[in-house]
C-alpha positions in Angstrom: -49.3 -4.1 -56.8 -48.8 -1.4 -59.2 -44.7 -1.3 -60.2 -44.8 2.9 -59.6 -46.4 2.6 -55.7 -43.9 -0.3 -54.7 -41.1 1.4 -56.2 -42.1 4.5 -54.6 -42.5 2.8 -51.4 -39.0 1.8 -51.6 -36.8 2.2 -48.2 -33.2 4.5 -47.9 -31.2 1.8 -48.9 -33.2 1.6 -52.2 -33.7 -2.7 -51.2 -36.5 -3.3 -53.5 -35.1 -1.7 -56.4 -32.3 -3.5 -56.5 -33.5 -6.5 -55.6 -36.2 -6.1 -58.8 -34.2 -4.3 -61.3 -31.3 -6.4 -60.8 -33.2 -9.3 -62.1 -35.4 -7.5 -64.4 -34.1 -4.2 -65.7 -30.2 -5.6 -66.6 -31.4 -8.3 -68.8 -34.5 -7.1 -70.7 -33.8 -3.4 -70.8 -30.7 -2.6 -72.0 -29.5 1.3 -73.1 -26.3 1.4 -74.4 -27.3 5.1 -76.2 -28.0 6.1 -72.7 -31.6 7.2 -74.2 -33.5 10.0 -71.7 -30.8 8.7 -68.8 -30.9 10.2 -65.8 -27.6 12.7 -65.1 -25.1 11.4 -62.8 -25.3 14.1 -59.9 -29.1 13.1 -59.7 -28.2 9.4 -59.8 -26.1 10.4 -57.0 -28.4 12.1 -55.0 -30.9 8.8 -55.2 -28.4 7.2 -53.7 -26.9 9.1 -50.8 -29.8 11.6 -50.0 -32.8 10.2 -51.5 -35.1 12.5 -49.5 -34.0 15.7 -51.4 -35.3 14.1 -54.3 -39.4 14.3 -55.6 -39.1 10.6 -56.3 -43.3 10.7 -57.3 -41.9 12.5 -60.8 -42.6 10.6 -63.4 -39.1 11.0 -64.6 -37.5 8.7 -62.0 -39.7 5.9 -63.2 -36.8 6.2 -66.6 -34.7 3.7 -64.0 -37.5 0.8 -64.6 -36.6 0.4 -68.0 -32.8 1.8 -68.4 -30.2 -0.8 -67.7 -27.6 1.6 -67.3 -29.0 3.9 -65.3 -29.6 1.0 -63.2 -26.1 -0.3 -63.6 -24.7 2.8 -62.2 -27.0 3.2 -59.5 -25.5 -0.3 -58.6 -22.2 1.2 -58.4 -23.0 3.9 -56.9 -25.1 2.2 -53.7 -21.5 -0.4 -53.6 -19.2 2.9 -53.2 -21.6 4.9 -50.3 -22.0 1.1 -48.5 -17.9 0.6 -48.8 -18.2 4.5 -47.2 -20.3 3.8 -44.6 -18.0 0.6 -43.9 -14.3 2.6 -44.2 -16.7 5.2 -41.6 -17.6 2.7 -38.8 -14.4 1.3 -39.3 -12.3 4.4 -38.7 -14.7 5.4 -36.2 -14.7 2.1 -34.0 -10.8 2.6 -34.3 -11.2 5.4 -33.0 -13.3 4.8 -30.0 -10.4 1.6 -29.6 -7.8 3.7 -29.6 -9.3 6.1 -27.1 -10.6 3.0 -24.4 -6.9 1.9 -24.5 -5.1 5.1 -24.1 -7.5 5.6 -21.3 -6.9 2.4 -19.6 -3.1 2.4 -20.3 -3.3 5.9 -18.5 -5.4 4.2 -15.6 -3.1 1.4 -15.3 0.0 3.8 -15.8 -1.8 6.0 -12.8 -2.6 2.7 -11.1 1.3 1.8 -11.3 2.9 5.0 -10.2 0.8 5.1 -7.2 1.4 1.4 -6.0 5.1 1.5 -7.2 5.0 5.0 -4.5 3.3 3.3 -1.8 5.4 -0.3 -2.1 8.1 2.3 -1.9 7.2 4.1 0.9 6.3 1.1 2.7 9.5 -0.9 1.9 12.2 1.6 1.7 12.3 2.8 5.3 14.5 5.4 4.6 12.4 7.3 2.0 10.0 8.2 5.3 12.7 9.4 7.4 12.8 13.2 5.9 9.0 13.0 7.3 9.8 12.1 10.7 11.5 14.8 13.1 14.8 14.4 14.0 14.3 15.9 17.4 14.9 13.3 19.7 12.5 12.4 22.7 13.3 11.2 25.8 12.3 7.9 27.0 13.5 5.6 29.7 14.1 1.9 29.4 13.7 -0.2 32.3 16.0 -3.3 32.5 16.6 -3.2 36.2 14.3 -6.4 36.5 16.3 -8.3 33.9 17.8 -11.5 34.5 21.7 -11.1 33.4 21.2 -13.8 30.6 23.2 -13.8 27.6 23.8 -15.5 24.3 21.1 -17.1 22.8 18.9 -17.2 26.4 15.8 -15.6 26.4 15.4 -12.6 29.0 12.9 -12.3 31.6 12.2 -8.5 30.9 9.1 -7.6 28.7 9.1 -7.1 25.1 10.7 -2.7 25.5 8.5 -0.9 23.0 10.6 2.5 21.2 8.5 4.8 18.2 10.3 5.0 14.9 12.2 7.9 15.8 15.9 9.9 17.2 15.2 8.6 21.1 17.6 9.6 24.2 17.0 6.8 26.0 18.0 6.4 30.0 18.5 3.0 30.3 18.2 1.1 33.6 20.3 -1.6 33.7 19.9 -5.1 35.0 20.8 -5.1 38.8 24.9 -5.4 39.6 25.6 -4.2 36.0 29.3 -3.0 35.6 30.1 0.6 34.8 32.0 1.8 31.6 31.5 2.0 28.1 28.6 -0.3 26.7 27.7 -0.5 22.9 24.0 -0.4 22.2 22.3 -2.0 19.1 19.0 -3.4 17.4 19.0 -6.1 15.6 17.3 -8.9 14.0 17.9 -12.0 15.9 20.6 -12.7 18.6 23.0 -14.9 16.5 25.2 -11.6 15.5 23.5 -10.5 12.6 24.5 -7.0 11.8 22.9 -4.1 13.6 19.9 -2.3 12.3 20.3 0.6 14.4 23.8 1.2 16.8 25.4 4.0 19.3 27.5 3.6 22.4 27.5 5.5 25.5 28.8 5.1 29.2 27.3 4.0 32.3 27.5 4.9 35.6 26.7 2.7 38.7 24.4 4.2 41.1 23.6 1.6 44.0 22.5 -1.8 42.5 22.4 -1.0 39.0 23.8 1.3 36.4 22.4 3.9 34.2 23.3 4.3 30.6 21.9 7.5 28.3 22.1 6.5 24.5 21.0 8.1 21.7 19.0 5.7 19.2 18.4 7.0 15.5 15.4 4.2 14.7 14.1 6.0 11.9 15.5 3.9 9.3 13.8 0.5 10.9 10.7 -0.8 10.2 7.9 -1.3 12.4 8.2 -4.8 14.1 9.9 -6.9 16.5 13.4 -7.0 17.3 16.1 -7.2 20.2 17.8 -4.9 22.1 21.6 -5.7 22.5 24.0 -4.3 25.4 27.7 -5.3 25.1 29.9 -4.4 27.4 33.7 -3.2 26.7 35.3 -5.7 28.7 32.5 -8.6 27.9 32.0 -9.8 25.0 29.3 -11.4 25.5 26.2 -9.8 24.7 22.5 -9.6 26.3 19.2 -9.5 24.0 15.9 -8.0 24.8 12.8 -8.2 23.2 12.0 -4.8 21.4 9.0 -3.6 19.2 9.6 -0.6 17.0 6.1 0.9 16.2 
């Protein structure tokens, strides 16, 4: 193959030329007068825009037999690949840097919102400003109650009350007494401190006694509980299963 058409032929990153000259050129063609060299901005241009350069002139083919011109074409190809390098580097740092401040935002986001909903879920109180503080009415059946206390378990079904400020008319069992009562929820029935507490006084009508309470269960969580009645001259108290929903 004719030396002029393959060097011609040569690809951007000028492969065959160096692969040839390198071997070739250095050793049997040295130049140290720099005889008919080619100038450095053109040397430059061969090697970081080659295609703004007539490379069919005759003049380029100076390079086949000029060990320095070759010499610093070397150098010049090592500093525009050590470029290109220092580019993709920056430039895949870049992109890095961007993927992680975009996932640390997504997990920071991600955080914030389940730190707010573990919040709202497990602090009761933070809800309360959210539910009205207008109390509803609701009556509570007990009439049907056996009168056990302690640690018995009471015949009357589970007494269901909504998370919020109820006025509750309370039935009691049959042959309750009359007078002040405290009322509470709480956890168990081994006198754990109340969740919820408020006193009020009952009056016997017939058989049984009503007592009106006021109940602020906004604070509790939904679940199950008992309803506690203590009388002022008993202290013993009686439980009854109650779900908060």
């Amino acid at each position: 193959m004719d030396g002029r058409q393959s060097f011609l032929q040569d690809d951007d990153d000028d492969s065959l030329l160096f692969e040839k000259l390198q071997e070739h050129v250095l050793e049997r063609y040295p130049n140290p007068e720099r005889k008919g060299c080619i100038d450095h901005a053109t040397l430059e241009t061969w090697v970081y825009s080659p295609r703004k350069l007539d490379l069919s002139d005759p003049k380029y083919l100076h390079v086949l037999k000029c060990a320095e011109c070759t010499r610093e074409l070397i150098d010049l190809r090592k500093q525009r690949d050590a470029r290109r390098k220092a580019q993709i580097g920056n430039q895949a740092a870049r992109a890095g840097n961007w993927l992680w401040a975009g996932i640390a935002a997504v997990l920071a986001c991600a955080i914030a919102i389940g730190g707010v909903a573990y919040w709202r879920v497990h602090s009761p109180s933070s809800s309360v400003a959210t539910i009205p503080a207008t109390p509803i009415a609701l009556a509570i059946d007990l009439s049907q109650a056996g009168t056990t206390r302690g640690g018995e378990t009471s015949t009357v079904p589970p007494v269901a009350l909504p998370r919020r400020v109820v006025a509750a008319h309370i039935l009691l069992p049959y042959f309750s007494p009359g007078g002040k009562y405290v009322v509470s929820v709480t956890m168990d029935k081994d006198g754990s401190p109340a969740k919820a507490e408020t006193t009020g006084t009952a009056n016997v009508n017939g058989f049984h006694a009503d007592l009106a309470v006021t109940l602020d269960l906004r604070n509790l969580p939904q679940g199950t509980y008992y309803l506690a009645t203590t009388h002022e001259g008993d202290r013993a108290s009686y439980y009854y299963p109650l779900t908060v929903r």
